[in-house]
The first five atom37 places (N, CA, C, CB, O) and aatype in JSON, in Angstrom:
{
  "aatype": [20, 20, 20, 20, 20, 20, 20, 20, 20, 20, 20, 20, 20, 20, 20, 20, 20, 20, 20, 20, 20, 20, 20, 20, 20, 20, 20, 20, 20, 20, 20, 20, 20, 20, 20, 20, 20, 20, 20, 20, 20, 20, 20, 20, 20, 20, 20, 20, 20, 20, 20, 20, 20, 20, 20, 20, 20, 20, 20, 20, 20, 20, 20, 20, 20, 20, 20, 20, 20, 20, 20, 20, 20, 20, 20, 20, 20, 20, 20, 20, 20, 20, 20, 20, 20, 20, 20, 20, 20, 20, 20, 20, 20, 20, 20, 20, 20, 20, 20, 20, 20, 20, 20],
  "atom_mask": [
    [1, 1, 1, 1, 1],
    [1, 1, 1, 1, 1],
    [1, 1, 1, 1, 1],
    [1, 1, 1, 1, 1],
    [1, 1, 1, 1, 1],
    [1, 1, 1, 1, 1],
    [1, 1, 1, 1, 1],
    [1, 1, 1, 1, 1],
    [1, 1, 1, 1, 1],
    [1, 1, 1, 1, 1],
    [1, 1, 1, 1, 1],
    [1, 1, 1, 1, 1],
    [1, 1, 1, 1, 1],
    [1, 1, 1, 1, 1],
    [1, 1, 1, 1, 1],
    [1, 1, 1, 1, 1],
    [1, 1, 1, 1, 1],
    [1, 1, 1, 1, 1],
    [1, 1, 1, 1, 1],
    [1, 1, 1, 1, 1],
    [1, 1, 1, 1, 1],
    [1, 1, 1, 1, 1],
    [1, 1, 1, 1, 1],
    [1, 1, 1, 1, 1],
    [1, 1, 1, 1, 1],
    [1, 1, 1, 1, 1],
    [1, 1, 1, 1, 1],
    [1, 1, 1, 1, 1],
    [1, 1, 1, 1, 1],
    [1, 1, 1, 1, 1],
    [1, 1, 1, 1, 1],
    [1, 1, 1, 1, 1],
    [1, 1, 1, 1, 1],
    [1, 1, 1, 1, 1],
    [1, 1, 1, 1, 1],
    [1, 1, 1, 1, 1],
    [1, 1, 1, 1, 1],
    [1, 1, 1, 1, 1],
    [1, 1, 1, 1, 1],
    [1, 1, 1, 1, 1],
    [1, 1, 1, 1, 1],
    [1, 1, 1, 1, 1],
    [1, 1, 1, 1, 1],
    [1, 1, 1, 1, 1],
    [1, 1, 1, 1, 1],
    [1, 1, 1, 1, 1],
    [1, 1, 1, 1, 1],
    [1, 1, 1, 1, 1],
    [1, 1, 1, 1, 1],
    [1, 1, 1, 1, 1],
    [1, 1, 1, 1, 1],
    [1, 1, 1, 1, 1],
    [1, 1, 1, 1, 1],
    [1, 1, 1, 1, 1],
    [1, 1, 1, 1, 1],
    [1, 1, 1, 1, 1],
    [1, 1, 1, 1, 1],
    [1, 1, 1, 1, 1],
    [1, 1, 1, 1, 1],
    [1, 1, 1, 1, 1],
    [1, 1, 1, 1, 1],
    [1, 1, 1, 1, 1],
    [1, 1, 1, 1, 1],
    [1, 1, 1, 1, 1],
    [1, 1, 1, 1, 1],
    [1, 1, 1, 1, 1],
    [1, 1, 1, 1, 1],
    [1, 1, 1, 1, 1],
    [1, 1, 1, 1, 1],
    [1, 1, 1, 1, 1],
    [1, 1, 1, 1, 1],
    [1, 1, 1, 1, 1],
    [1, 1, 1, 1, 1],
    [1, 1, 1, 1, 1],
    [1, 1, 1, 1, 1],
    [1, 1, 1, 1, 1],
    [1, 1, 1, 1, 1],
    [1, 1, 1, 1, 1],
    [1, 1, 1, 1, 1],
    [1, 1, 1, 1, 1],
    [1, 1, 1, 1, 1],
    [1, 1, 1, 1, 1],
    [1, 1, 1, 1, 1],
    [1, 1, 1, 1, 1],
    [1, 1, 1, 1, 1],
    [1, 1, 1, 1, 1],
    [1, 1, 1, 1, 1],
    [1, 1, 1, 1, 1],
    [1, 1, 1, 1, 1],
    [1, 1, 1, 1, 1],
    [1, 1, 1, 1, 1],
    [1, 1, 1, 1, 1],
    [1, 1, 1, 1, 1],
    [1, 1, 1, 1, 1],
    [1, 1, 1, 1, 1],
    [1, 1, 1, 1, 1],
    [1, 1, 1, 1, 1],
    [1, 1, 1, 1, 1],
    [1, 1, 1, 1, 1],
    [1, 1, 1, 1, 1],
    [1, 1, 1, 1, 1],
    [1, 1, 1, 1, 1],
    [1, 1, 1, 1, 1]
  ],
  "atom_positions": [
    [[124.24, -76.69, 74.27], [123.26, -76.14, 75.16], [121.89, -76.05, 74.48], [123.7, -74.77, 75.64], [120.91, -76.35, 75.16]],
    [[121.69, -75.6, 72.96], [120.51, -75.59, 72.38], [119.85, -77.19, 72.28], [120.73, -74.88, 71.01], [118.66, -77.34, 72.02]],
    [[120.71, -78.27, 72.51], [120.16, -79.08, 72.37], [119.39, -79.77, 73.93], [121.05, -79.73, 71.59], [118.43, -80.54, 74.02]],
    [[119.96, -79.36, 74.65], [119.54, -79.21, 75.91], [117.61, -78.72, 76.36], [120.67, -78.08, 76.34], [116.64, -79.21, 76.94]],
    [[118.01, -77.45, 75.61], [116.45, -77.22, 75.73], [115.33, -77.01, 74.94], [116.3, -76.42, 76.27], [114.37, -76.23, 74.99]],
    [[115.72, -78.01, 74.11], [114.67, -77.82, 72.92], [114.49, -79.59, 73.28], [115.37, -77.1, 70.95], [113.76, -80.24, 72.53]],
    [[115.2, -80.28, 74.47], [114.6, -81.42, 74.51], [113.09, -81.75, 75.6], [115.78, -82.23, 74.82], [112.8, -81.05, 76.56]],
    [[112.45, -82.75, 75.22], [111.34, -82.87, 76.08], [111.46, -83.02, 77.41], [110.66, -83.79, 75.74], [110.49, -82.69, 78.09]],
    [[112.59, -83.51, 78.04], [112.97, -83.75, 79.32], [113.34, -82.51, 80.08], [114.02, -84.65, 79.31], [113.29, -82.56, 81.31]],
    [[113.67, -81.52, 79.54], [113.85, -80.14, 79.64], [112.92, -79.72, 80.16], [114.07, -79.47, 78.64], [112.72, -79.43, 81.33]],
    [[111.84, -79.64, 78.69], [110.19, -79.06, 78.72], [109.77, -79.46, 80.4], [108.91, -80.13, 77.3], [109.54, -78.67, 81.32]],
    [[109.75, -81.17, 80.42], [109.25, -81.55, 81.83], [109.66, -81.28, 82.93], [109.22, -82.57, 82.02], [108.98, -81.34, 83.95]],
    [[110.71, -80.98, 82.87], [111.24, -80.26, 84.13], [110.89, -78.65, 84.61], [112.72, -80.33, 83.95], [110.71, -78.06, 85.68]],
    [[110.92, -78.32, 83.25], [110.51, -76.76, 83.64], [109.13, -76.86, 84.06], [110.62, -75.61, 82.36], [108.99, -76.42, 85.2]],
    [[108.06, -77.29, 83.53], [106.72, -77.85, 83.91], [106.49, -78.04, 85.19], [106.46, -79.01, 83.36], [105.87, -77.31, 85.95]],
    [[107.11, -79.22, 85.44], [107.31, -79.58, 86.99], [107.79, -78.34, 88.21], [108.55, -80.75, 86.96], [107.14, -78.27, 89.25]],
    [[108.72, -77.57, 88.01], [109.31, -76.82, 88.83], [108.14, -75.9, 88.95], [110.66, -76.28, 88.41], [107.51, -75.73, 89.99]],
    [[107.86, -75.23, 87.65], [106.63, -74.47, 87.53], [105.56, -74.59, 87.99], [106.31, -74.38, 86.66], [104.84, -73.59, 88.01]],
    [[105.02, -76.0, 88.57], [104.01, -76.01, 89.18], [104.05, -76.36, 90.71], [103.3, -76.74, 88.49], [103.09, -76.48, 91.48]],
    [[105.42, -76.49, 90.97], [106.03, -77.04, 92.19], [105.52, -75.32, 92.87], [108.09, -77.67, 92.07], [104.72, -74.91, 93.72]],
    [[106.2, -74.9, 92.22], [106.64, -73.17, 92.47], [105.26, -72.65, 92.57], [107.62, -72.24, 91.04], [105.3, -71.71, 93.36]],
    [[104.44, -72.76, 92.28], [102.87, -72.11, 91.89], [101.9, -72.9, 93.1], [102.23, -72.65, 89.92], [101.09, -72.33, 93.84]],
    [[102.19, -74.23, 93.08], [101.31, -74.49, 94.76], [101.83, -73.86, 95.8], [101.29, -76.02, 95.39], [101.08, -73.29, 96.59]],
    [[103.27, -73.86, 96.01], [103.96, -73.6, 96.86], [103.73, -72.55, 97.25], [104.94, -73.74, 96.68], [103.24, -72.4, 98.37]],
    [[104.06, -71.41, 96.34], [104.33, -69.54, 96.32], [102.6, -69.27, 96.24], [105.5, -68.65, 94.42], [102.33, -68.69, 97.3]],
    [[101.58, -69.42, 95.58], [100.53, -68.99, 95.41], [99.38, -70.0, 95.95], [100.52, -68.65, 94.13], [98.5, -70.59, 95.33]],
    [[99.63, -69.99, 96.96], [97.92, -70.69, 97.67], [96.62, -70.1, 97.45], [97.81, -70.66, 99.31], [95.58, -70.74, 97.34]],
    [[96.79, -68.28, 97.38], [95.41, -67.92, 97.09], [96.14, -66.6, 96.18], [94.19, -67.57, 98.63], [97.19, -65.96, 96.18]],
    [[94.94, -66.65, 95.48], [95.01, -65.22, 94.19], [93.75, -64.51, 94.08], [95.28, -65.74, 92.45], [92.65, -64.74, 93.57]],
    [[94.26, -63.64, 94.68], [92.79, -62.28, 94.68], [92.96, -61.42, 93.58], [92.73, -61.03, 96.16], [94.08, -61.21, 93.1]],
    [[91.77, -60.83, 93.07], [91.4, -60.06, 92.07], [90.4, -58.82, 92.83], [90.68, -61.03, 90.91], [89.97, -58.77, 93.98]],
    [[90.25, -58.01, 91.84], [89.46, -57.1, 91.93], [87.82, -57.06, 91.39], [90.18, -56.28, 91.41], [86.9, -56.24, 91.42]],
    [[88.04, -58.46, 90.89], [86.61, -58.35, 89.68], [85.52, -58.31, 90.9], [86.27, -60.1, 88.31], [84.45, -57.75, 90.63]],
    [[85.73, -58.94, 92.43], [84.75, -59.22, 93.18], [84.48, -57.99, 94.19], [85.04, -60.49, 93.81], [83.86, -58.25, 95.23]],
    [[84.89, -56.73, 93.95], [84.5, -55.91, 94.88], [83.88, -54.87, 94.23], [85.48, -55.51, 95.69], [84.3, -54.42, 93.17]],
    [[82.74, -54.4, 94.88], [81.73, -53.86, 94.66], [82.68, -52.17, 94.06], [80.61, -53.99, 96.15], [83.72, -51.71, 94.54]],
    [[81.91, -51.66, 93.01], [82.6, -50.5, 92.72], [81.95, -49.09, 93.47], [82.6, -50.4, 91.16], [81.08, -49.18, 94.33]],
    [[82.35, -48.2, 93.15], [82.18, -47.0, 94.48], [80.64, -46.19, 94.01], [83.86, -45.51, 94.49], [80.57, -46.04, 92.79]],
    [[79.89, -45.86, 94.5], [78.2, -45.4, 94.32], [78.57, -43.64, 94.15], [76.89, -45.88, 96.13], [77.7, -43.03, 93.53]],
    [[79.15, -43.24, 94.39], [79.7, -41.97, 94.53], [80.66, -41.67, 93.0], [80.64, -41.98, 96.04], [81.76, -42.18, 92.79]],
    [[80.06, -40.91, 92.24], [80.73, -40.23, 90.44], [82.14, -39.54, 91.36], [79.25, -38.38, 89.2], [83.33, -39.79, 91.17]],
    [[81.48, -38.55, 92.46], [83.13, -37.72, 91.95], [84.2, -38.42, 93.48], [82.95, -35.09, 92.01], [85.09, -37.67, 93.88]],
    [[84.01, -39.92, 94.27], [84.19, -39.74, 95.44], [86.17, -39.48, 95.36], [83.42, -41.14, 96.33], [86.89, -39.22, 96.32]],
    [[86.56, -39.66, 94.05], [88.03, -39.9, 94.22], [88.55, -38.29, 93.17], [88.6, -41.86, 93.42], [89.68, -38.07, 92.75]],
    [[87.18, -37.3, 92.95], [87.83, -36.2, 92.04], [88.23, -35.01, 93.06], [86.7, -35.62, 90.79], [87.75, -35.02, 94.19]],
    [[89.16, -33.94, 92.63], [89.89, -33.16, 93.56], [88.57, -31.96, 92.98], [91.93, -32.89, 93.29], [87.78, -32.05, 92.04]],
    [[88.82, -30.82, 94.07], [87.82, -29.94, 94.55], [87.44, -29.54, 93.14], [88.29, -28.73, 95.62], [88.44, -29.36, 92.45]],
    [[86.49, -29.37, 92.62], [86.18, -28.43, 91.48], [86.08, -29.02, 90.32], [87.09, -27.42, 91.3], [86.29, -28.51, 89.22]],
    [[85.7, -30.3, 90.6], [86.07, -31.39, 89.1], [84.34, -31.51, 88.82], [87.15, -33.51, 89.51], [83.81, -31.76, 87.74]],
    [[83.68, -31.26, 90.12], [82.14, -31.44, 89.83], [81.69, -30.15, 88.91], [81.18, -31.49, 91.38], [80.78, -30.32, 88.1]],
    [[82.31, -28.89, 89.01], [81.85, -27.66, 88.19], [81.99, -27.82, 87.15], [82.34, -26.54, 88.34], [81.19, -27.55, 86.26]],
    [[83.43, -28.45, 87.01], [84.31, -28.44, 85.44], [83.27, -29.49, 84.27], [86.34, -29.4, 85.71], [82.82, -29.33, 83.13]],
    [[83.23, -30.69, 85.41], [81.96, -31.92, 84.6], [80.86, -30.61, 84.26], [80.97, -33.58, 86.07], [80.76, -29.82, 83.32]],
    [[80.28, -30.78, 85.23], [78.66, -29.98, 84.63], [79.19, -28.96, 83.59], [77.59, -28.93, 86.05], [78.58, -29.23, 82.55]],
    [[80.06, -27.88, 83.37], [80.51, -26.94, 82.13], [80.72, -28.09, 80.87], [82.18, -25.95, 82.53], [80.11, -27.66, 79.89]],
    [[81.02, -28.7, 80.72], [81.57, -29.74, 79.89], [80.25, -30.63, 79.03], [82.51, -30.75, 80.96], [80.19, -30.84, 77.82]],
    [[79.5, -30.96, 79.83], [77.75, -31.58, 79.42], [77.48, -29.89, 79.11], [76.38, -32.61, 81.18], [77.28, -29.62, 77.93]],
    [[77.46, -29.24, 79.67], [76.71, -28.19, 78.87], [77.22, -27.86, 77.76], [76.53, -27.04, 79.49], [76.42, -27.5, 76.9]],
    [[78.65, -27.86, 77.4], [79.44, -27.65, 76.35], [78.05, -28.58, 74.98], [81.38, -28.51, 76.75], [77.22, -28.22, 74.15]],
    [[78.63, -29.89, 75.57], [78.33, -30.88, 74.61], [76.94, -30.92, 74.35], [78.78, -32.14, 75.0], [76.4, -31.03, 73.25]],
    [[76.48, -30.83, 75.34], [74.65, -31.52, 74.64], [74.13, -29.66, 74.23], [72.95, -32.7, 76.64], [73.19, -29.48, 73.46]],
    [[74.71, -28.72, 74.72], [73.95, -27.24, 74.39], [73.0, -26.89, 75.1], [73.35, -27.08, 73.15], [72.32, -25.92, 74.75]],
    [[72.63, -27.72, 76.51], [71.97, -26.89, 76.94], [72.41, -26.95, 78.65], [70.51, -27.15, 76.45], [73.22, -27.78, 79.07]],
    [[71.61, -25.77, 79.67], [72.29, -25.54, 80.73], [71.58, -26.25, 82.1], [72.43, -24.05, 80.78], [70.48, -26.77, 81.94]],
    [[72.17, -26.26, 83.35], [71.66, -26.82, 84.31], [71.11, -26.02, 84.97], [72.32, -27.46, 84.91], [71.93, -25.37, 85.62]],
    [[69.85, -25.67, 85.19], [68.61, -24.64, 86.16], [68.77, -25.27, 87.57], [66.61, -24.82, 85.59], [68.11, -26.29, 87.78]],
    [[69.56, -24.81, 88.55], [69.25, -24.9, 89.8], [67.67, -24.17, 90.54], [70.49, -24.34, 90.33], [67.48, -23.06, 91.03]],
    [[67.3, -24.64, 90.46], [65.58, -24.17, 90.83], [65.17, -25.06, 91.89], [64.35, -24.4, 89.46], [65.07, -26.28, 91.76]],
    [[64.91, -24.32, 93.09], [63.67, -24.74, 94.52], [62.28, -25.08, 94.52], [63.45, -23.64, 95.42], [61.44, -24.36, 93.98]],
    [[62.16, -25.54, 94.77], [60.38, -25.17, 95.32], [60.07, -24.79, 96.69], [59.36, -26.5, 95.22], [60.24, -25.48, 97.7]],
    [[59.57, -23.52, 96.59], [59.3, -22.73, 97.93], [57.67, -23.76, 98.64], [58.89, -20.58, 97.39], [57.11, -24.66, 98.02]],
    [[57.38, -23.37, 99.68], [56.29, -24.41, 100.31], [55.08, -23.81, 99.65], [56.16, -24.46, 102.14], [54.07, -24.52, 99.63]],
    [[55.01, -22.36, 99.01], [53.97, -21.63, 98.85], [53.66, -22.69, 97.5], [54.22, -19.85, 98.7], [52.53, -23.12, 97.29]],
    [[54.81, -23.04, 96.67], [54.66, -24.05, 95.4], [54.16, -25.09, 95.79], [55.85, -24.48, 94.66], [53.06, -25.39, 95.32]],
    [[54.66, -25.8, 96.58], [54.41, -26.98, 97.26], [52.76, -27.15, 96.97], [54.89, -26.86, 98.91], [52.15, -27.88, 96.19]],
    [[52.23, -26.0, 98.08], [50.94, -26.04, 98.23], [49.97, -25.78, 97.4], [50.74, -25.49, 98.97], [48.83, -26.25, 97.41]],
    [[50.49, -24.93, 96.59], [50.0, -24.91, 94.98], [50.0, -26.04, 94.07], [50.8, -24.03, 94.23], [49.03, -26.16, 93.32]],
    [[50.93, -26.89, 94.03], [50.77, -27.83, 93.46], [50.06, -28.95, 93.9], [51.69, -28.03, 93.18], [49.55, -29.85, 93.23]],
    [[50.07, -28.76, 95.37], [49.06, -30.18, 95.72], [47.51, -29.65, 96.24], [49.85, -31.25, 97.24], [46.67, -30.27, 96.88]],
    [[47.46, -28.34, 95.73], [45.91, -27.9, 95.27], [45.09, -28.25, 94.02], [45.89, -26.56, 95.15], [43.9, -28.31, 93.72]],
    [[46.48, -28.48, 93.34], [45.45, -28.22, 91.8], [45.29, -30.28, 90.98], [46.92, -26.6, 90.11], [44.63, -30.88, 90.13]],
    [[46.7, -30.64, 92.23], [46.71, -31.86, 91.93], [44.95, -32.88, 92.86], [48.5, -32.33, 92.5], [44.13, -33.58, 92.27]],
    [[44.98, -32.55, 94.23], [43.48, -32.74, 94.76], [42.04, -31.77, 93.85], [43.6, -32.15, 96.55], [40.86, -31.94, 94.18]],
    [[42.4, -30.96, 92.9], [41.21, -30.11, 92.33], [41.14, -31.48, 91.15], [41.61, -28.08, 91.64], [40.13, -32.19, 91.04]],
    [[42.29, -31.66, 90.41], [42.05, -32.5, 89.22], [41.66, -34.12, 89.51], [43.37, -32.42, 88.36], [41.0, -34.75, 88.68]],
    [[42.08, -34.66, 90.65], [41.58, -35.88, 91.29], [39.96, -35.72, 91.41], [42.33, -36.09, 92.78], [39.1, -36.15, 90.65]],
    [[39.84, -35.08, 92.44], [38.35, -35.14, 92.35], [37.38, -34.79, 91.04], [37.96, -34.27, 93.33], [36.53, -35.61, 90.67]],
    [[37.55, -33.6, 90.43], [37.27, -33.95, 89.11], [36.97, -34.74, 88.26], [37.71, -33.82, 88.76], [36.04, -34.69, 87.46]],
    [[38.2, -35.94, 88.48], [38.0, -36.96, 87.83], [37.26, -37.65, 88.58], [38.98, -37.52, 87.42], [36.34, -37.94, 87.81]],
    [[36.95, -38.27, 89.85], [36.19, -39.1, 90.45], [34.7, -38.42, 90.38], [36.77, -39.38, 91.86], [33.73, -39.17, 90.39]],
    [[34.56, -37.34, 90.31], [33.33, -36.46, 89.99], [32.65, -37.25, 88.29], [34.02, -34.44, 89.82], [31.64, -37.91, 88.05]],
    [[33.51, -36.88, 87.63], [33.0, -37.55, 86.21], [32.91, -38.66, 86.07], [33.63, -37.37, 85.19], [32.33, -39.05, 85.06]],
    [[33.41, -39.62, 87.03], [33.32, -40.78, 87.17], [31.67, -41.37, 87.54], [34.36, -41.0, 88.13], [30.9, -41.96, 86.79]],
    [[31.43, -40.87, 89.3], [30.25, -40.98, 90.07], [29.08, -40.55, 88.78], [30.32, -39.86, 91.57], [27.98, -41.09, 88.66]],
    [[29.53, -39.65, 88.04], [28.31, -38.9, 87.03], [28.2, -40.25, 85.94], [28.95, -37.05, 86.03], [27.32, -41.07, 85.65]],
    [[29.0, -40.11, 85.7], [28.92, -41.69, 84.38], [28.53, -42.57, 85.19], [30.5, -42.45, 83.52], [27.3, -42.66, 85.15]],
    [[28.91, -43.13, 85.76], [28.36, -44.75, 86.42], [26.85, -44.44, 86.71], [29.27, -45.36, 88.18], [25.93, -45.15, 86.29]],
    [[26.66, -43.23, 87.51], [24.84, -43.06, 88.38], [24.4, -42.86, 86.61], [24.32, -40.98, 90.0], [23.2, -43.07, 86.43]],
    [[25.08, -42.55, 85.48], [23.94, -42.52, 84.53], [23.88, -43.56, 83.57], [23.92, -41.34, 83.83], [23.15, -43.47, 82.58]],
    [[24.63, -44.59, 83.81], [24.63, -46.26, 83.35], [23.52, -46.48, 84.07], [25.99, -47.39, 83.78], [22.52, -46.77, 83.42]],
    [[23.4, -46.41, 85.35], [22.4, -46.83, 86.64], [23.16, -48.08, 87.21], [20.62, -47.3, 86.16], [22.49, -49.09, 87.42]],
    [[24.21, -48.08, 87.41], [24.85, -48.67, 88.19], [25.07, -48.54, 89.48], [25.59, -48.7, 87.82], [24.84, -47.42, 89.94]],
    [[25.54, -49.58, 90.39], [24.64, -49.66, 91.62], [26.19, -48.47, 92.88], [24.19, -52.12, 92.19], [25.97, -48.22, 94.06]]
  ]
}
């Protein structure tokens, strides 16, 4: 029997069957490499895995996560001082150029 399959005619046959078997049985072969992966960190974690993460980065890096708002009163504060410093600058601008004497 060992001499059986340690011969080449053997080899070719198994070859043959093997690929007989592989057109036959497998016309198409899907993978996973082609589907897009999920945009969502926790969409497959069970309730409470998002708290446990954030405790865990705070563990490690040492410092904590500030949940902080901005109320509209901020809002408006900030886009006061951001139009005060714009013009400002276009102010120092108009002043430099009119004293080049540019047109």
């Amino acid at each position: 029997m060992n001499s059986i399959k340690n011969s080449t005619k053997f080899d070719s046959i198994v070859k043959e069957l093997a690929s007989s078997l592989f057109r036959n049985k497998l016309k198409e072969i899907t993978t996973t490499a082609s589907i897009d992966t999920y945009q969502t960190p926790y969409a497959f974690s069970k309730k409470g895995m998002k708290k446990k993460r954030k405790k865990n980065i705070e563990k490690q890096t040492g410092y904590k996560f500030v949940d902080e708002a901005l109320s509209n009163d901020d809002l408006k504060k900030i886009k006061k001082e951001i139009r005060k410093e714009v013009s400002d600058i276009l102010f120092d601008i108009w002043v430099k150029r009119s004293s080049w004497g540019g047109k």
